[in-house]
C-alpha positions as a Markdown table, in Angstrom:
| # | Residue | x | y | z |
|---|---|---|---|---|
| 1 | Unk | 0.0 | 0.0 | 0.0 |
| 2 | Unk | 1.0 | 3.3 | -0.8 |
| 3 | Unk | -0.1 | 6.5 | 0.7 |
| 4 | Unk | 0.5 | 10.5 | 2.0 |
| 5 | Unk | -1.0 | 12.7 | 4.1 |
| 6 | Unk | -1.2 | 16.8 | 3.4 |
| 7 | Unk | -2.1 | 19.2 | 5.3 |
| 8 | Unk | -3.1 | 22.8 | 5.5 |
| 9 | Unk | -4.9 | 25.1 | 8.0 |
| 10 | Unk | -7.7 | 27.9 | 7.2 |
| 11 | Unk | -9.7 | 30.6 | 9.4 |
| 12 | Unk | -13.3 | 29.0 | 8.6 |
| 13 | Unk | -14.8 | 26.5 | 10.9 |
| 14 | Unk | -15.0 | 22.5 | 10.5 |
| 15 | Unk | -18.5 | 23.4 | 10.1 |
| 16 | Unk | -17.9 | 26.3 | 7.3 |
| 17 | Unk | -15.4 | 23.6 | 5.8 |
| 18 | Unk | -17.9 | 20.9 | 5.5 |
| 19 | Unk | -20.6 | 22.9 | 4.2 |
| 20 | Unk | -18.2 | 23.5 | 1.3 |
| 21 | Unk | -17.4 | 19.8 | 1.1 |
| 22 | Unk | -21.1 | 18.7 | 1.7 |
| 23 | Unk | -21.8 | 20.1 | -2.0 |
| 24 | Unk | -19.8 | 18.0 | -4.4 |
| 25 | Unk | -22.0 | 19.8 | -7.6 |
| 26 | Unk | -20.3 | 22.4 | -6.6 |
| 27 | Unk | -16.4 | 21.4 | -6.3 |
| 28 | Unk | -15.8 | 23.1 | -9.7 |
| 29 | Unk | -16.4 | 26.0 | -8.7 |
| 30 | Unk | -13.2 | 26.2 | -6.4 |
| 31 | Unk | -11.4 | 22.9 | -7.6 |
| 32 | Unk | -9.2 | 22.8 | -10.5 |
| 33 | Unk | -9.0 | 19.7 | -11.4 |
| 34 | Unk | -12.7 | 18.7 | -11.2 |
| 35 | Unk | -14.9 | 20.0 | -14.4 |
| 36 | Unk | -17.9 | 18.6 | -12.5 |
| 37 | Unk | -19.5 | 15.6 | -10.5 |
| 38 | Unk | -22.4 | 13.7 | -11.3 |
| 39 | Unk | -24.4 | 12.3 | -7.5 |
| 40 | Unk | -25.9 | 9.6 | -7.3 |
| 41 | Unk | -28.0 | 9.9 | -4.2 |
| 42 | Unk | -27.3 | 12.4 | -1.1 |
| 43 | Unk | -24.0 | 13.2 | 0.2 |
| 44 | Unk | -23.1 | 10.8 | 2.7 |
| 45 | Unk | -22.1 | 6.9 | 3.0 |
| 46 | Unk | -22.8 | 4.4 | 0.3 |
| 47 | Unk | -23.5 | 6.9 | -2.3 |
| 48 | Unk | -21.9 | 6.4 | -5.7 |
| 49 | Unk | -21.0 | 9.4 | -7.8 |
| 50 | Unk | -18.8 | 10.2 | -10.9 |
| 51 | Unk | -16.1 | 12.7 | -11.1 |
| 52 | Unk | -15.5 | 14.1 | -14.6 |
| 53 | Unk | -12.1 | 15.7 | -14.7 |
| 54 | Unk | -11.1 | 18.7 | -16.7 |
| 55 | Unk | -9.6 | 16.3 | -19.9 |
| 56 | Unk | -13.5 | 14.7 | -19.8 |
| 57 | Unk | -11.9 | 11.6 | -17.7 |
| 58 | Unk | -14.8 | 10.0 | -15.9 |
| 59 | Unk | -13.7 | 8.3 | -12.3 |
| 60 | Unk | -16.8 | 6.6 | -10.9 |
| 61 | Unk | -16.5 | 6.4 | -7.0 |
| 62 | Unk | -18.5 | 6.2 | -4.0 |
| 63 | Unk | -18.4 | 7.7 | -0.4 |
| 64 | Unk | -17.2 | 5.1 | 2.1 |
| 65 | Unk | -17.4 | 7.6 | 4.8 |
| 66 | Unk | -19.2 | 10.8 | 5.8 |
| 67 | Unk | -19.8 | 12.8 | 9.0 |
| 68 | Unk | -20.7 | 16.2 | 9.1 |
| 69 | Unk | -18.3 | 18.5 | 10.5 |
| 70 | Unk | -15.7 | 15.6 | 10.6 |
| 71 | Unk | -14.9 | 15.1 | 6.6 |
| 72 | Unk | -15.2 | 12.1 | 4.5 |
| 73 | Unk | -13.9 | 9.3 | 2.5 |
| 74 | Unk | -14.5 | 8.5 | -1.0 |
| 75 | Unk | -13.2 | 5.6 | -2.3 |
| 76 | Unk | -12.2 | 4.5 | -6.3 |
| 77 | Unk | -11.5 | 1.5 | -7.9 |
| 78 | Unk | -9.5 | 1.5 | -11.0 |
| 79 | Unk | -9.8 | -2.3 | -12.5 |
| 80 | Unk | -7.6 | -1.1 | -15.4 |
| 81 | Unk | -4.7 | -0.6 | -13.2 |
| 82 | Unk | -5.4 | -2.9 | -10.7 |
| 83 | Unk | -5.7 | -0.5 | -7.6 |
| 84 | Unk | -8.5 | 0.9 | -5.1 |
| 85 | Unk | -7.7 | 4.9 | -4.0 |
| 86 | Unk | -9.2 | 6.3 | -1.0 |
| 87 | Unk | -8.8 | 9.7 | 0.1 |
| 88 | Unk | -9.8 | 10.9 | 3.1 |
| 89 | Unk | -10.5 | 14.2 | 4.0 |
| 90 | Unk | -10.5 | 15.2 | 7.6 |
| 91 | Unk | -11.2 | 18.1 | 9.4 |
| 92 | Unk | -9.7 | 19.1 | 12.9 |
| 93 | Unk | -10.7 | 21.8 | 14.9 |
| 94 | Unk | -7.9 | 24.5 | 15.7 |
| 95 | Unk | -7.1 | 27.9 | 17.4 |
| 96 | Unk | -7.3 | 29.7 | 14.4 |
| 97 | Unk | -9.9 | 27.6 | 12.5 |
| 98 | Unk | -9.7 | 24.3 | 10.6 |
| 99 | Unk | -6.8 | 22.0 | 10.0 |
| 100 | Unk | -7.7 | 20.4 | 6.7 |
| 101 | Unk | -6.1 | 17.3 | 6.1 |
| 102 | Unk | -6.2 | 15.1 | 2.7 |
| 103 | Unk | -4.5 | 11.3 | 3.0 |
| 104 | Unk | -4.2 | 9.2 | 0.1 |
| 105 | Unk | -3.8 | 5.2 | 0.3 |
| 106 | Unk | -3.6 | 3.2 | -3.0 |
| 107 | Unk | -3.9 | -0.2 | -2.7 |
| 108 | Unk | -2.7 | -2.6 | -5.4 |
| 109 | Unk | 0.6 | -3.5 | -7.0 |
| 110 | Unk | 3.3 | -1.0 | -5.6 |
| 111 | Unk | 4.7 | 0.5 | -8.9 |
| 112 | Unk | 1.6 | 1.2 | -10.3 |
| 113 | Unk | -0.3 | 2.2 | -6.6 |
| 114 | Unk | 2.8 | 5.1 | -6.5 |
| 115 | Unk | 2.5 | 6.0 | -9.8 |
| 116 | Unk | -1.3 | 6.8 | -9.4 |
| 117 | Unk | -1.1 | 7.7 | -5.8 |
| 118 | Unk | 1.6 | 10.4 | -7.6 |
| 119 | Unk | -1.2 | 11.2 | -9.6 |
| 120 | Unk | -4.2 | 12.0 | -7.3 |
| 121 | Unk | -1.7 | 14.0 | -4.7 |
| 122 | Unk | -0.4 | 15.8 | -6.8 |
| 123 | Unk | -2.4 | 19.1 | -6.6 |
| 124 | Unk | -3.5 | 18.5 | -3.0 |
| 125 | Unk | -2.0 | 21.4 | -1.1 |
| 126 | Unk | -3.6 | 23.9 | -4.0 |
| 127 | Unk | -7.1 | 22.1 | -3.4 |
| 128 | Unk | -6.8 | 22.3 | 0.6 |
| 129 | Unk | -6.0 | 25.9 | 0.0 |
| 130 | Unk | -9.0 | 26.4 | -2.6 |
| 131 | Unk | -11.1 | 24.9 | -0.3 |
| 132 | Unk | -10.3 | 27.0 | 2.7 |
| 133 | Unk | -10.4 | 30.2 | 1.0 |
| 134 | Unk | -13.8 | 29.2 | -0.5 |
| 135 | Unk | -14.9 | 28.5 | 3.0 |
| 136 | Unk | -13.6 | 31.5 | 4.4 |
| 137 | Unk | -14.9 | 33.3 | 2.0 |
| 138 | Unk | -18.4 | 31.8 | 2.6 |
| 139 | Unk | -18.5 | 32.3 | 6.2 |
| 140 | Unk | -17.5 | 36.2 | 5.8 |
């Protein structure tokens, strides 16, 4: 298994953070690399969804765990390479705010679940940022 953990810290509450997060229709709007997602029931555990990337890549996936103020877990299966991705994004109370933190496990074959893990990380610190600004933003 392969996996990372990123972190980064904004003013807005867990609760500010997770409304942002609690609208995945709306991830476009302050993530880069998602042109859109597709739900396929309510945000929370169980649901499946698709997320269409920017290139028109479709990566079907479902929510293995929510909780509100807390985060959540989505999880995606890529038969093609042979590996299951699950990113979990967790939020932590702080002094200052929100300690938003994104950790990525690939499991599968370990050149190939780096090579993707490599992949999916690679723009998380921008996204953490996006998202806290968008959520500070928001609660203003």
């Amino acid at each position: 298994m392969w996996s990372v953990e990123v972190t980064g810290e904004c003013s807005a509450t867990p609760a500010q953070v997770f409304g942002v997060l609690a609208e995945p229709e709306k991830w476009s709007e302050w993530n880069k690399g998602v042109l859109r997602i597709e739900m396929h029931g309510p945000f929370r555990a169980g649901t499946t969804a698709v997320m269409v990337l920017p290139d028109s890549t479709r990566l079907p996936f479902r929510f293995g765990w929510v909780e509100a103020g807390k985060g959540f877990e989505d999880v995606t299966e890529v038969p093609d390479a042979g590996v299951v991705v699950r990113v979990r994004h967790a939020l932590s109370p702080t002094e200052r705010g929100t300690r938003i933190t994104y950790r990525c496990e690939v499991d599968g074959p370990e050149p190939v679940a780096r090579e993707v893990g490599a992949l999916v990380t690679s723009d998380f610190a921008d996204v953490i940022a996006a998202l806290g600004l968008r959520a500070e933003q928001l609660g203003k």
